[in-house]
N, C-alpha and C positions, 0 to 999 in steps of 0.2 A: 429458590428453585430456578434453576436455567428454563428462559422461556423462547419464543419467536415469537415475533412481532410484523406480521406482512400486510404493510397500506399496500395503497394501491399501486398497479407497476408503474415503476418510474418512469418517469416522462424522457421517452431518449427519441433522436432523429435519426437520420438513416446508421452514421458511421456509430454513434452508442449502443444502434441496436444489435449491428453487426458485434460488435466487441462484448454484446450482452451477451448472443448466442453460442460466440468463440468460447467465450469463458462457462458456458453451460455442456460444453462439449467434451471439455478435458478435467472437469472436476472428477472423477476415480482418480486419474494420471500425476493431478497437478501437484502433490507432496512431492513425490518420486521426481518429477521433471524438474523443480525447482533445486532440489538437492545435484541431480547433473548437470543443470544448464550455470550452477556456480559455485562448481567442480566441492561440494559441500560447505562452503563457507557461507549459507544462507542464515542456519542457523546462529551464529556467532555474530551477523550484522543484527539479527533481532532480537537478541539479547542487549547489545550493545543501544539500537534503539529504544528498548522498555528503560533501561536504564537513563538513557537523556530524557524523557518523560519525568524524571522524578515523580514516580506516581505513588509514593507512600500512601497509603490513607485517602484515596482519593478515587472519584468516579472519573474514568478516563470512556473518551470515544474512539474507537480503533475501525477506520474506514481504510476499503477496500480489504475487509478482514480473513477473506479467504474459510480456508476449511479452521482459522483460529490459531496458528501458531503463532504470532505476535501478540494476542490476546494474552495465549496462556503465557508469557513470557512476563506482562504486562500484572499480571495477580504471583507471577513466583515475585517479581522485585517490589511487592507492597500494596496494588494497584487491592481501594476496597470492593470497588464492584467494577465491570469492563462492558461496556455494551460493544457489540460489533456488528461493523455495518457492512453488506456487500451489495454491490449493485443486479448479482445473481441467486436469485434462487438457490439454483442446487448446491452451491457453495455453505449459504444460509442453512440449508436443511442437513448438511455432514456436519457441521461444526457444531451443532447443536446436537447430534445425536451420539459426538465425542464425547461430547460435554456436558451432558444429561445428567440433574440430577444434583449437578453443581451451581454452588447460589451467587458464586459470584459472577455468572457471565446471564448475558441477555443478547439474544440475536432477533438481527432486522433487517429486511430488504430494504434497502437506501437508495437513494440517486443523491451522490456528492453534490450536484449542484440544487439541489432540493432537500435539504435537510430537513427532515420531520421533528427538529427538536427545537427547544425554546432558546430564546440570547442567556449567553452564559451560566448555560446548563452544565461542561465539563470542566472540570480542574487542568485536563490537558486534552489535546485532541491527535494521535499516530495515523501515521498511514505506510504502506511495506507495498512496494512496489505497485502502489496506484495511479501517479501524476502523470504517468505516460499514457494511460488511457481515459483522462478525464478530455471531452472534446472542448470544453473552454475554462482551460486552467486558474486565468485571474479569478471568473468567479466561483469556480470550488475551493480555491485558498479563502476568497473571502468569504464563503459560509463555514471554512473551517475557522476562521478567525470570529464568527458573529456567534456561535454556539460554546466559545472558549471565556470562560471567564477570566477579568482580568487579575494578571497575571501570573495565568495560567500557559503551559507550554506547548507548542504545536512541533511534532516529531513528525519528518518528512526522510524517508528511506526509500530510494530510487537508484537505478540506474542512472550515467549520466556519460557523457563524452569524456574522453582521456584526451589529457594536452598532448602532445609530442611529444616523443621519444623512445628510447629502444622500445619498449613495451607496446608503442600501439600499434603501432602496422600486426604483429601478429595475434593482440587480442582483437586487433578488428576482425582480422580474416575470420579467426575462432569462433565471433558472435555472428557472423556476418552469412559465414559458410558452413561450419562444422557444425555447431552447435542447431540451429533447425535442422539440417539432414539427419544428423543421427536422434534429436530430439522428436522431431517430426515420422522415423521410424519406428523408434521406443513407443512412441504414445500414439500412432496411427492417424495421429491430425496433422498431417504436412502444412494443411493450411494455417492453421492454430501459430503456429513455431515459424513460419513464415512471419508472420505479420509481427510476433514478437522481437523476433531477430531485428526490423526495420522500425520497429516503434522510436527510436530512439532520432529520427527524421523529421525532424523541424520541433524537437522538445528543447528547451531552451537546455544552455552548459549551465555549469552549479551556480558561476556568476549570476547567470539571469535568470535564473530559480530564488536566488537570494533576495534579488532586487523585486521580483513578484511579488514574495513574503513582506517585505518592508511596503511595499506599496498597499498591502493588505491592512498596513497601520502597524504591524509585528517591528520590534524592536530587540537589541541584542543578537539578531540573526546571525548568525555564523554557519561554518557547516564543516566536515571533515570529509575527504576521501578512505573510501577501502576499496576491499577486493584490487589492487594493486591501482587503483586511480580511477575502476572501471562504474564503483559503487559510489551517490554521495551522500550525506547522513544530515541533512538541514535542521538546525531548530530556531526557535525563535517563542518572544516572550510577547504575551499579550498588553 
């Protein structure tokens, strides 16, 4: 039976709490804005995602899980049970009320850098456009690395910098300019789609997202671009 699970709130300091509260603000909007802030190609990277997981048969951990769509992706490609973890509440509380009822999911209020679970408690560990709002990345890769059994797989889907070339001068402008103002009027949180737009400000490029991962002890690391170079898809083996 899908359950929720809420320890105590997460230990955040000023900038987590802020990003706690952003993200408690547009959870009715956030399906709908995801789907136009990447122009619908959101779903097809988290497919793509569940699928790098090779989660046959396995209890997989899906942080930063939102209202649960990398979840449910996560149980169509095999996944035997899926806990999901959000740093928000109200995200916590939609996803579960999706999903009610069904036995393969279990939702939890989490803080990535505080994991409430045991060392190598998952077969794999996902996360869908999380890493840009964890405020000290090395160590939420390594508690996603210390909860991952070994050789088990850790699925990291982010946003990420585009090298040069014809295409980025005008995806920058799109993510930069267009995308908050008209996201920011759709969902009525200018400020929200603000800070989203700019999150991507001092996150490391995919190179030094890879190198994090390895540095976490992760091995085989590689990772592919999508959404035209804008998206990057990490994984890596424990």
């Amino acid at each position: 039976m899908t359950s929720v699970h809420n320890p105590p709130e997460p230990a955040a300091g000023g900038r987590a709490r802020q990003i706690q509260t952003m993200f408690g603000r547009i959870v009715p909007r956030y399906d709908a804005m995801n789907r136009l802030m990447s122009l619908g190609m959101d779903g097809r990277w988290r497919k793509l995602a569940a699928r790098a997981a090779r989660p046959q048969g396995g209890r997989i951990l899906d942080l930063g899980a939102g209202t649960g769509d990398l979840s449910r992706e996560l149980v169509r490609s095999g996944a035997a049970s899926v806990v999901g973890g959000d740093f928000t509440a109200g995200m916590v509380a939609t996803a579960s009320r999706r999903y009610a009822g069904e036995r393969a999911y279990r939702w939890t209020v989490s803080d990535v850098l505080h994991l409430p679970f045991a060392d190598a408690a998952f077969d794999a560990v996902t996360n869908g456009f999380l890493l840009r709002n964890v405020v000290d990345l090395p160590a939420g890769i390594g508690e996603m690395a210390r909860v991952l059994r070994p050789g088990g797989r850790l699925v990291c889907l982010d946003m990420t910098h585009i090298p040069g070339g014809a295409f980025s001068a005008p995806y920058r402008f799109y993510f930069d300019h267009v995308m908050p103002q008209v996201a920011g009027l759709l969902s009525g949180d200018r400020a929200a789609y603000r800070y989203l737009a700019h999150s991507l400000v001092g996150f490391p490029d995919a190179d030094r997202l890879a190198q994090i991962l390895r540095d976490a002890g992760l091995r085989e690391v590689s990772y592919r671009r999508l959404g035209f170079g804008s998206v990057a898809l990490h994984t890596g083996v424990k």
